[in-house]
N, C-alpha and C positions, 0 to 999 in steps of 0.2 A: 341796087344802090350801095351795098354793101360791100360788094366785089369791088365796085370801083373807087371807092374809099380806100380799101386798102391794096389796088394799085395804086394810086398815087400818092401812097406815104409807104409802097415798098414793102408792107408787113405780107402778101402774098408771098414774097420770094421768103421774108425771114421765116412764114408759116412750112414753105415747100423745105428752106431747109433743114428746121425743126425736124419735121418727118425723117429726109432722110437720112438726117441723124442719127435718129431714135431707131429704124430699119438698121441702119448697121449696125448700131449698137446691139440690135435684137439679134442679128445673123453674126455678131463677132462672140456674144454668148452662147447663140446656140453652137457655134464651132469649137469655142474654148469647154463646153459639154461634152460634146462627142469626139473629141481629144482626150480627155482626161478619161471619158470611157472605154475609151480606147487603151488607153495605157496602164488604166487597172485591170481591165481582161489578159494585156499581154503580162504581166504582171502575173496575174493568175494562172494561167496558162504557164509560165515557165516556174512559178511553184508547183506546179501538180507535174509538171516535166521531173521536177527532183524526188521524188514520192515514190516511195520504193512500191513493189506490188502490194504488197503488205498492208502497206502503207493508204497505199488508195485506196484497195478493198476497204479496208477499215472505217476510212473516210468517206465511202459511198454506201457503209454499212452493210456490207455484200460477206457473206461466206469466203473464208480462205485458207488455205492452206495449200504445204510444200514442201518437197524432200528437200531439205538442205544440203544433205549428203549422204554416202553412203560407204560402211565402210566393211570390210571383207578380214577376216581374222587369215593371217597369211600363214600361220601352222594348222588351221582346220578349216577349211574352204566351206565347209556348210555353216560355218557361225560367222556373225559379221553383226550391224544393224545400221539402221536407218536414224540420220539426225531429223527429225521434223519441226518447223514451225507451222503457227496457225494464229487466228485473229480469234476475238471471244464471238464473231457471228457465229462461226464455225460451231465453236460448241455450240451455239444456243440452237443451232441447224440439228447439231446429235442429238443432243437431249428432245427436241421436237421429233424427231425419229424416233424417240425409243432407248437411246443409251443412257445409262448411268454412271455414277461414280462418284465421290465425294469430294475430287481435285479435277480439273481441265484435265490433267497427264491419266487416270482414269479414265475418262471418257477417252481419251487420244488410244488408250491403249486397247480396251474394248473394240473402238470400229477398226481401229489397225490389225488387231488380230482378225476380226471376219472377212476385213478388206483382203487378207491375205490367204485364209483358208479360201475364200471363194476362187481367188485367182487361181489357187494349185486345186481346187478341185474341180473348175472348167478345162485347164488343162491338162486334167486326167492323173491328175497326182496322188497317190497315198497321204492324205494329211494326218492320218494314225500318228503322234507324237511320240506315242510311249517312247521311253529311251534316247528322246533326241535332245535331250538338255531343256532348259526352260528363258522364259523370255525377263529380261531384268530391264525397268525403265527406272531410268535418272531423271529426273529434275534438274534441267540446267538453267531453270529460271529466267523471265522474262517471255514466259511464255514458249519456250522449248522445250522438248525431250528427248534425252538419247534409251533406243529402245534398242538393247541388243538380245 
């Protein structure tokens, strides 16, 4: 009896339109969601595009470090050094290991030097120092060192 009350005063159709309405309405927010989700991942994604390595490591909390460069004394061919950066995982990774030091450039300089006896002494090197000059780290701040 009900149904056919409201066929004939039409409120069926204003009920079905109600619905599908209310369906689009439901299916144009769920779209205008998964758009704007969309466009904040791409968003994200081309921020973490511009993120130096450094940069991300730091931001994903990960160990890092890297020669910046290296430089070679062009009157004495065996002096020269190395510029390095590094993130604070990095240290917190040495000091977890075993290194000490009372600056970041301490500890950089610690694993740098055994990082480097080890390489010259798997490949068979004399690392005996005596007489060979000594090792000088700068503070170039912001978290660098030049170690020559």
């Amino acid at each position: 009896m009900n149904n056919l009350i409201k066929k004939l005063f039409g409120i069926d159709k204003i009920e079905k339109e109600i619905a599908d309405s209310t369906e689009k309405k439901i299916l144009a927010e769920k779209a205008a969601n998964e758009a704007l989700l969309a466009a904040e991942e791409a968003k994200e994604k081309e921020r973490i595009a511009k993120l130096t390595p450094k940069e991300l490591a730091t931001e994903l909390k990960e160990p890092w470090v890297a020669v910046l460069d290296t430089h070679v004394n062009k009157d004495n061919i065996r002096n020269g050094f190395f510029e390095l950066d590094w993130n604070e995982y990095f240290i917190v990774q040495l000091r977890e290991a075993g290194y000490t030091g009372e600056t970041e450039e301490a500890v950089i300089d610690q694993w740098f030097q055994e990082l480097c006896r080890n390489v010259g002494a798997e490949s068979g090197v004399n690392m005996d120092r005596r007489g060979a000059g000594f090792i000088n780290v700068q503070n170039l701040g912001n978290g660098k060192s030049e170690i020559s």
